[in-house]
C-alpha atoms as a printed R data frame, in Angstrom:
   type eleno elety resid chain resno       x      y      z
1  ATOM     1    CA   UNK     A     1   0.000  0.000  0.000
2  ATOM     2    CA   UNK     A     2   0.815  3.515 -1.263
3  ATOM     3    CA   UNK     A     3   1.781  5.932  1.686
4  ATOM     4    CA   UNK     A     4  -1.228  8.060 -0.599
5  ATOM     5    CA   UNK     A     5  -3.758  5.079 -0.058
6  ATOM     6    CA   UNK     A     6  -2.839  4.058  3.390
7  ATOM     7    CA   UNK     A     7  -4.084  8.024  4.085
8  ATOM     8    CA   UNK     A     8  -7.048  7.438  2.000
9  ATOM     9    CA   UNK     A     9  -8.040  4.708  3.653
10 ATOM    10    CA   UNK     A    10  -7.816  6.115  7.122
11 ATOM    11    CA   UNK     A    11  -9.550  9.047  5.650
12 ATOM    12    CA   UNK     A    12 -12.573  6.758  4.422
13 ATOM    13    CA   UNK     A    13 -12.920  4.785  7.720
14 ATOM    14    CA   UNK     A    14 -15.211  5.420 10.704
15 ATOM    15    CA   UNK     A    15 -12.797  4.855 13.787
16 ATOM    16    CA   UNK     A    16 -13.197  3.626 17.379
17 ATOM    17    CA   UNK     A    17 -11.559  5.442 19.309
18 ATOM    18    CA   UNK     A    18  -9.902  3.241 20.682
19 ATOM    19    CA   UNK     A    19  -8.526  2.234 17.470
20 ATOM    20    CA   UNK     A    20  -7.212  5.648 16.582
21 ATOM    21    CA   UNK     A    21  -5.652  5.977 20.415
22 ATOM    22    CA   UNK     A    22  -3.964  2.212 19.772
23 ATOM    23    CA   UNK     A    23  -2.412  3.434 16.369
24 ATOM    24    CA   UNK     A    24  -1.562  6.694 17.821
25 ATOM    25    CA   UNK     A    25   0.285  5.389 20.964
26 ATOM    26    CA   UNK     A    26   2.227  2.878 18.303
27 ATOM    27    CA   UNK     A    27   3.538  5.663 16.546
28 ATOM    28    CA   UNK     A    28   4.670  7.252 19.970
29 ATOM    29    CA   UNK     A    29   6.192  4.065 21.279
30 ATOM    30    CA   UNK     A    30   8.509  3.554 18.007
31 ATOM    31    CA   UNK     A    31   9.395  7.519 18.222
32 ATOM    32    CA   UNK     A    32  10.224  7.315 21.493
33 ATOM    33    CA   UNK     A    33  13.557  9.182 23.004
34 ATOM    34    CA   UNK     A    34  17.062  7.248 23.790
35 ATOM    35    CA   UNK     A    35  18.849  9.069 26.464
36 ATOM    36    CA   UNK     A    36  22.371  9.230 25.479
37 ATOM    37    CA   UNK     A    37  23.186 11.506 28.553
38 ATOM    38    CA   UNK     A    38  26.635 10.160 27.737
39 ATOM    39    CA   UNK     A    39  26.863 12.149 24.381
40 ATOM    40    CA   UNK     A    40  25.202 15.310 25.535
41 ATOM    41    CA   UNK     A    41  21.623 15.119 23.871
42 ATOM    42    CA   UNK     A    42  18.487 12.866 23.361
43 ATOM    43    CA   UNK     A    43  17.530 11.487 19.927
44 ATOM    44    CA   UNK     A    44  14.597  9.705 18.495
45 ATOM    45    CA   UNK     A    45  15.221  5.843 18.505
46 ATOM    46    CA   UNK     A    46  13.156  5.149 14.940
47 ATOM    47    CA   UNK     A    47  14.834  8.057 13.212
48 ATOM    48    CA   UNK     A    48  18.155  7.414 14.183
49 ATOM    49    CA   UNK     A    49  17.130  3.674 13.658
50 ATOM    50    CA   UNK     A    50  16.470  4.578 10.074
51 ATOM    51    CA   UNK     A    51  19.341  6.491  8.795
52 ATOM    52    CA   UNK     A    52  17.625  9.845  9.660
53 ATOM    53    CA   UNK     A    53  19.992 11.058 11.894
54 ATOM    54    CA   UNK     A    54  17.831 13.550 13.608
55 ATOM    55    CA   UNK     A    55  19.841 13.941 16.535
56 ATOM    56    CA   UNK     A    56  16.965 16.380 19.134
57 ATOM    57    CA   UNK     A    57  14.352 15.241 21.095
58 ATOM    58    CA   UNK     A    58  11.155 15.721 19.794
59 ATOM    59    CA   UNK     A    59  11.432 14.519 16.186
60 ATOM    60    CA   UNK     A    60   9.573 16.093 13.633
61 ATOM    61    CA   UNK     A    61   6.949 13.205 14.113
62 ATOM    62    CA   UNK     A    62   6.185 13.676 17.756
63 ATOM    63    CA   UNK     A    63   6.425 17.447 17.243
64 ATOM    64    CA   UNK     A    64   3.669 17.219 14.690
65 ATOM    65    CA   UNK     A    65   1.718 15.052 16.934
66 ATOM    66    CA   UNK     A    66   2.010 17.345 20.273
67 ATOM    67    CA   UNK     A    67   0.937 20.510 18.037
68 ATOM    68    CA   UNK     A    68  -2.114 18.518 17.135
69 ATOM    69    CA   UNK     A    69  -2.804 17.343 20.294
70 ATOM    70    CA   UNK     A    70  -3.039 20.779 21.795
């Protein structure tokens, strides 16, 4: 699936809510911090996991969801 038709598709759907907090809280818990006090800062375990490199604590993925959120 597309990452077009996976939004589609969640945009067609009537959700629980306790579907959309389950899928929600996934996307925290793989975004979550690693505390490399050690090093200095705090970085995002699934971007740095994927190559990203995006070094600060919140990524751009929990930053989008705490704006939202508010």
């Amino acid at each position: 699936m597309t990452h077009e038709e996976l939004l589609k598709d969640i945009d067609d759907q009537e959700f629980a809510y306790d579907t959309l907090a389950t899928a929600l809280r996934a996307v925290v818990e793989l975004h979550r911090t690693w505390d490399e006090t050690k090093y200095g800062y705090d970085y995002c375990k699934a971007c740095e996991k994927n190559g990203l490199g995006y070094r600060n604590y919140p990524c751009p993925t929990i930053q989008v969801i705490e704006k939202v959120l508010k």
